[in-house]
N, C-alpha and C positions, 0 to 999 in steps of 0.2 A: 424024103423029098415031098412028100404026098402029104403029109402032117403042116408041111413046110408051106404046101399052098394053100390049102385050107385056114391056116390061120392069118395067112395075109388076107385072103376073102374076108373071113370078120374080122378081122380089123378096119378092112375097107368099108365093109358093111355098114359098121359101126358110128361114122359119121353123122354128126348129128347137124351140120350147118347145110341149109338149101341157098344156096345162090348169098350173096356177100351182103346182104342186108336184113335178109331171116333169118332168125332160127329158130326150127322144129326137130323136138324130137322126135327118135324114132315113134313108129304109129303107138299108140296105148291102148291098142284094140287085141295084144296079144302076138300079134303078125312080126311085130317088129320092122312093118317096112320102111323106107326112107320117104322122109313126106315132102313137100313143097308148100312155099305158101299159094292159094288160092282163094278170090274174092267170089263167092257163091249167093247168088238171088235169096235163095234157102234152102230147106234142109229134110227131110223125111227121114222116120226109122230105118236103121239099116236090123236087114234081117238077122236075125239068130244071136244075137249081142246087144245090148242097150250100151258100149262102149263105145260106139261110131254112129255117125250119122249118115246118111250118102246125101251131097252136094245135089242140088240142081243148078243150071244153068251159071254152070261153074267156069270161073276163067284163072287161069296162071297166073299172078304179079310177082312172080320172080323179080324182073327185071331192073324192078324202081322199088323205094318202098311207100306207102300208103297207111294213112293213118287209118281211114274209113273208105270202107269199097263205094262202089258210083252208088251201087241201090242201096246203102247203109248196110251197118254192120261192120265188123271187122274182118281182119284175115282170116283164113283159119289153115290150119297143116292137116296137109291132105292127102291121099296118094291115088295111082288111076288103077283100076281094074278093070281090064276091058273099057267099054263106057263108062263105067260108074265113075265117079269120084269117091270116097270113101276118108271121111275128114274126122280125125280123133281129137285134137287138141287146138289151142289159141297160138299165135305164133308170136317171137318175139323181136325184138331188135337184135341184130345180132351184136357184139364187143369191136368195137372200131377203134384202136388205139390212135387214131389219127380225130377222134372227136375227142380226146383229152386235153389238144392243147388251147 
């Protein structure tokens, strides 16, 4: 039984879609966490990794999607740590089968 919920967790984990308009994958920073998209002013080294960067003055756009953040630049998939933001990858449209017809 214990095997049994452990692999529902990753499976669960595993999801790779943030909110119905992004998608990011899991972080690429090794962590594997589930990211979000968020528009970030910019960006500094994140410590002990050159696989991440940590956001500044970072906002959520889950909600809608957005081609270009207010202060330029694009998305980016990101996760929170504490304060930090913590952003490994570009994010992308997600698959809308409802934009094919």
């Amino acid at each position: 039984m214990h095997l049994k919920s452990i692999l529902l967790g990753l499976a669960a984990a595993m999801t790779t879609v943030s909110a119905s308009s992004y998608f990011c994958p899991l972080a690429l920073d090794k962590t594997a966490m589930i990211q979000s998209a968020y528009c970030c002013q910019g960006f500094k080294d994140a410590p002990h990794t050159n696989l991440s960067k940590v956001g500044v003055n970072c906002v959520d756009v889950n909600d809608h999607w957005v081609d270009e953040c207010p202060k330029g630049g694009t998305p980016k998939c990101c996760y929170a740590i504490g304060p930090e933001i913590i952003c490994t990858s570009e994010v992308g449209k997600a698959d809308d089968d409802d934009d094919d017809e």
